[in-house]
C-alpha positions in Angstrom: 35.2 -56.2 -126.4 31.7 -57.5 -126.5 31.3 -56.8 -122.8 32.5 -53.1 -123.7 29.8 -52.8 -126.2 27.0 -54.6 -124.4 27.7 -51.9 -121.5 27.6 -49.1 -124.1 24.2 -50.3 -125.6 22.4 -50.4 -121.9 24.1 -47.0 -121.4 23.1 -45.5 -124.5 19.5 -46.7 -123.3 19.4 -45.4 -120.0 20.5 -42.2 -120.6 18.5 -41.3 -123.3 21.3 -41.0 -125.8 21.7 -40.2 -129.4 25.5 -41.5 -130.7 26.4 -39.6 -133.5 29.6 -40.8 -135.4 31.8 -39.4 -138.2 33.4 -41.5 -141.3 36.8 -41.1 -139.8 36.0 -42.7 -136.6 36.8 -46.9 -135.9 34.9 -48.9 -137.4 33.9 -50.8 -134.0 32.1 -47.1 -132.9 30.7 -46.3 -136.2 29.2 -49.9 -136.0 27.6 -49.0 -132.4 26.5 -45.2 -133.9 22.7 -44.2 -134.7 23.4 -41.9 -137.2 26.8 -41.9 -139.4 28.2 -39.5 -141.7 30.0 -36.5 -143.3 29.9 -33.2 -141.7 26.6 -32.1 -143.2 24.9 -35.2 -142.8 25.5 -35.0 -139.3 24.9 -31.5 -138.7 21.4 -32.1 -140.3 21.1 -35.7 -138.1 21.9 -33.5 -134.8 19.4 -30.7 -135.7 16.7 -33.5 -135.2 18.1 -35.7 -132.6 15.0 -36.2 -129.6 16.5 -37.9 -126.9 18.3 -36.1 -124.4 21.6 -36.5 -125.2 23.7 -36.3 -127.8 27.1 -38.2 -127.8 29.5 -36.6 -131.2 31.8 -39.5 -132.1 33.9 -36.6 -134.3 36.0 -34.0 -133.3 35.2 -30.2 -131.3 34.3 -28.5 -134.4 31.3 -31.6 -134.9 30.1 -31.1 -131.7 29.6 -27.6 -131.1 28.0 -27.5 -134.5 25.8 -30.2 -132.9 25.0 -27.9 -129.8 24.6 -25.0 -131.3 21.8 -26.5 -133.7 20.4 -28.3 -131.1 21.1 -26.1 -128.1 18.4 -27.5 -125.4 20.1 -31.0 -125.7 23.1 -32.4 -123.8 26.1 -32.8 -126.0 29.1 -35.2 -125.1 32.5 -35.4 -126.9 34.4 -38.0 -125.9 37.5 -36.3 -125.9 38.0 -32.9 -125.8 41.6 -32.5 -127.0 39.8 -34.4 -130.4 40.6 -31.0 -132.4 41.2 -30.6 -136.3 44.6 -29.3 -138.0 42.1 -27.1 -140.3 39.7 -25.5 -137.2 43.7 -24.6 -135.3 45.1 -22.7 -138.5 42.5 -20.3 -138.2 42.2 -18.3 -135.2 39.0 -16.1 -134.8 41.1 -13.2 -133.7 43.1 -13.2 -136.4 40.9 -14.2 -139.0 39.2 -10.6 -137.7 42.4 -8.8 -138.3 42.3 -9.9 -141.5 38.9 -9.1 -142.7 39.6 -6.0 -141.1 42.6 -5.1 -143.2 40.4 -6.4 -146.2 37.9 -3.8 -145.4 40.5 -1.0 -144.8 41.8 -1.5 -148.5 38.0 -1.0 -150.2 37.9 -4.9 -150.6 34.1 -6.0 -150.7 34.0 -9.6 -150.1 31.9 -12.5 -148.2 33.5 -14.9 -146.0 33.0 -18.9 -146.7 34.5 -20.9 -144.3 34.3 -24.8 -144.1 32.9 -26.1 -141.5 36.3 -27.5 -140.2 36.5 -24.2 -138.2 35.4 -23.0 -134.6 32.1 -21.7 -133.9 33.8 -18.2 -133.2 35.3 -18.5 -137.0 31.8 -19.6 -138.1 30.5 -16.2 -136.4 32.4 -14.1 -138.7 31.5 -15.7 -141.3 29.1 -15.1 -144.5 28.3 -18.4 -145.1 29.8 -22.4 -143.7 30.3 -25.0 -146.5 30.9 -28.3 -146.5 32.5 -30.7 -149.3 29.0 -32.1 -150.1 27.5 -28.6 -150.1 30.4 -25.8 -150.9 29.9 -25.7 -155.0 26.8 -24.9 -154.3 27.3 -22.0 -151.7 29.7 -20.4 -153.8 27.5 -19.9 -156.9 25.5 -18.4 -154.4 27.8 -15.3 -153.4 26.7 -12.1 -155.5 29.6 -12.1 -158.5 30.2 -8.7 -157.5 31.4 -9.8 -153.7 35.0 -11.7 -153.9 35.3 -14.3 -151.8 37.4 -15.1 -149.1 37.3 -18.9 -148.2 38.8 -20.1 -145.4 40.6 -22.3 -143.6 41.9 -25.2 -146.5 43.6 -24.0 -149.2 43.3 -27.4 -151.3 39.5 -27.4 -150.9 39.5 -23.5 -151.7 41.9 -24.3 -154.9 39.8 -27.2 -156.0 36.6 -24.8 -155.9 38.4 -22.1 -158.0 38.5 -24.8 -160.5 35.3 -26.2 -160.8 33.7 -22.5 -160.2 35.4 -20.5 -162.1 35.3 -17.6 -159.2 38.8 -16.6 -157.8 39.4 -16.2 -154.1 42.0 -15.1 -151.5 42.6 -18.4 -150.1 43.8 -18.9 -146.5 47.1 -20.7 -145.5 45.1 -24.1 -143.9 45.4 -27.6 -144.6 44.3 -31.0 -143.4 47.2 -32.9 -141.8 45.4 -36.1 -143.0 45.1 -35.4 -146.6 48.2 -33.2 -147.1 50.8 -35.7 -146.8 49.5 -38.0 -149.1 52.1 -39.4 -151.5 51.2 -38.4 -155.3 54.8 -41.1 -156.0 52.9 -44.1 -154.3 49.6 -42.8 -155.8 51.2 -43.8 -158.9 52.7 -46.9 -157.7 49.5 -47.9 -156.9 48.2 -47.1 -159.5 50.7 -50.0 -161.5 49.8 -52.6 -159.3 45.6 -52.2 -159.5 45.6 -51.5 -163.1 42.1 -50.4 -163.9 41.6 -49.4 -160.8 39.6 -46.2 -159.7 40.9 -43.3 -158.1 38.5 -41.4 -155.7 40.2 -38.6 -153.8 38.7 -36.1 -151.4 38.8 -32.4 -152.6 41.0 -31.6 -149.2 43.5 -33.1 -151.5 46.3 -31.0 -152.5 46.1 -30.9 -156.7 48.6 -33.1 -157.4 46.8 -35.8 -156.0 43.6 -34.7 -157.5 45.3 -34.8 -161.1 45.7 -37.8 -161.0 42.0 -39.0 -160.0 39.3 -40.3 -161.8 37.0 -38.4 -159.1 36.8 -36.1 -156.5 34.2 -35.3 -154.1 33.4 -35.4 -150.2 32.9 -38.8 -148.3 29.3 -39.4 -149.0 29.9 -38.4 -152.8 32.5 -41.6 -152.6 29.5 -43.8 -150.9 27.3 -42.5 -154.0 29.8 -42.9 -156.7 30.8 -46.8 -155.3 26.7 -47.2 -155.5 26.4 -46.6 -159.2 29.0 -50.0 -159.8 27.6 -53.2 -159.6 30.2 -55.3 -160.9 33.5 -55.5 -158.6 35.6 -53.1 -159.3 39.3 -51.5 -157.5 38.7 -48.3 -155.8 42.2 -46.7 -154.7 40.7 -44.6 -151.7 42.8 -40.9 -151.2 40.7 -39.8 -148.0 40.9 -41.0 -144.2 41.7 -44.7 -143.6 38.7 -45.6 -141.8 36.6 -44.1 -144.7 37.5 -47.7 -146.0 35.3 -49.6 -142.9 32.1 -47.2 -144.4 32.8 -48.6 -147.8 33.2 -51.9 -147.1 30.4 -52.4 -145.2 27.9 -51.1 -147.9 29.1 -52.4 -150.9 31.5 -55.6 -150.1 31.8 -56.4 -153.6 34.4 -54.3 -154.4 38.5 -54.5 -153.2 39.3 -50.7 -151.6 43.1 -49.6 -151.5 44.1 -47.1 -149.3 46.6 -44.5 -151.1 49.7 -44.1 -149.1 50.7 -41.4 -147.3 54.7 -39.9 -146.9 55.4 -41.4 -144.1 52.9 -44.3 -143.5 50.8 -47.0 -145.6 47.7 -45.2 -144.7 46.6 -42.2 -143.4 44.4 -41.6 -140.4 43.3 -38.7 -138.4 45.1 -38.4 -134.8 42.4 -36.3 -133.7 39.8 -38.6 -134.8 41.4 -41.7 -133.1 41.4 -39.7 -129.6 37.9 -41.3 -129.4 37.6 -44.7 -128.1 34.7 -47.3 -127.0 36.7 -47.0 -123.3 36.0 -42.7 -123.6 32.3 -43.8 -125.2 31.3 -45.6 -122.6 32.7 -43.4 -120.2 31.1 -40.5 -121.0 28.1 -41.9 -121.1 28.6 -43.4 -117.8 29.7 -39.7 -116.6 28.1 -37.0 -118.3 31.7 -35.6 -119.5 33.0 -33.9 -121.3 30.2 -31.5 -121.9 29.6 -29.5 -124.8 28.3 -25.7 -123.1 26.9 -23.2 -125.0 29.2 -19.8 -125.7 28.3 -16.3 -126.3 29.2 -17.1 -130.3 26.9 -19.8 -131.1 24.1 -17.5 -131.4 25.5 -15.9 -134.4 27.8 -18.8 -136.0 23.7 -20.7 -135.9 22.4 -18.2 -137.7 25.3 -18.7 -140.1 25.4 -22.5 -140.0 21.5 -22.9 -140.4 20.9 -20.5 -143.4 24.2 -22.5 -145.3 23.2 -25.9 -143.9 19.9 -26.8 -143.3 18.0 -24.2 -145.4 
């Protein structure tokens, strides 16, 4: 392992390379990253990036929001089967159809799509949100405009609440956060009595009932900040969120909630990366990020929401 990391370090080096790496990745290549973070944080991290290359420890969506801000750089994914559950339950072409029909019935409306989404959904979009920015989109949108959100339903539902503005919600949801297990939430919640419950909004709403907060991954960091005696945290979001907690404030005890099917949940997409793929892109070159005919317009989306 340390040979594996020593090799990745002189790589990094002598290719010029910027390693950018999400929340939900291992803790062993968040620990090797420049730059870690949510979705926005790393969008705004890749818009500055200097050095030649650019390697996206995330999944597709990440990196093409990474080229597409920073389109003269070299971007590297790891693995390029690392997709999202979200990003596949919308298709461009028939998220199209169906702002198509929208318009064929008189409905005025803007689209907000999360940033869990391709860059051709992002291109027919009004405006890309992501948990640490979306409240503040939607209050945004003219009252007079409804609002279609797309793709995750939970997130949409959980913004209806905290907005007060309906919307015609698409049928999407996170794998990861879906199958959590409000009947082991609970048990949990017995065995860490006075614990706190911090859940991500991609939650569906029975496990966000039963929270004491809710809010996006660097929301979580902030909220574990503001404690400074040791306190129980049961953690409802992506396993390895847990590694980014512990390592910034090792006072507290973190319990993962369970899922359904497993005693914690973590993203198969996410784990496609690997130090072996790390070091071998590096080494390689591959797999290459390349610009498409929609980044043009889903950047002109992604930098007015974003980075403006």
């Amino acid at each position: 392992m340390l040979d594996l990391v020593q090799e990745i370090q002189h790589l990094k080096k002598e290719k010029n390379a910027t390693i950018l790496a999400h929340y939900y990745q291992e803790g062993d290549i968040q620990d090797l990253a420049d730059f870690t973070g949510d979705s926005l944080k790393l969008a705004r991290a890749a818009a500055r990036v200097e050095t030649e290359t650019i390697v996206f420890c995330g999944v597709h969506f990440m990196a093409e929001t990474a080229k597409m801000l920073n389109p003269r750089k070299r971007v590297l994914l790891p693995d390029l089967k690392a997709g999202c559950s979200l990003a596949e339950s919308c298709p461009a072409k028939k998220l199209q159809r169906y702002q198509e029909m929208l318009r064929e019935n008189g409905r005025r409306f803007q689209t907000v799509t999360y940033i869990n989404s391709t860059a051709a959904v992002k291109a027919l979009s009004d405006w890309v949100v992501t948990s640490g920015n979306a409240e503040e989109i939607i209050r945004r949108v003219p009252v007079d405009n409804e609002i279609l959100f797309v793709p995750d339903r939970h997130l949409g539902q959980y913004l209806q609440e905290v907005t007060g503005r309906p919307m015609i919600l698409w049928d999407g949801a996170c794998i990861v956060h879906e199958i959590f297990s409000v009947r082991d939430l609970l048990e949990l919640k017995k065995k860490v009595p006075g614990g706190i419950t911090i859940a991500h909004p991609e939650c569906p709403a029975n496990i966000r009932e039963h929270s004491d907060f809710i809010g996006g991954t660097e929301a979580m960091l902030k909220l574990v900040a503001e404690y400074a005696e040791p306190r129980d945290f049961l953690v409802a979001t992506e396993a390895n969120m847990l590694w980014q907690l512990q390592s910034k404030f090792p006072r507290h005890r973190y319990h993962p909630v369970p899922g359904i099917s497993c005693a914690c949940n973590k993203c198969p997409h996410m784990a496609l990366n690997t130090l072996e793929k790390l070091r071998d892109c590096l080494a390689s070159g591959t797999p290459e990020i390349t610009w498409e005919p929609e980044f043009a317009r889903a950047r002109e989306v992604v930098e007015r929401s974003l980075l403006n």
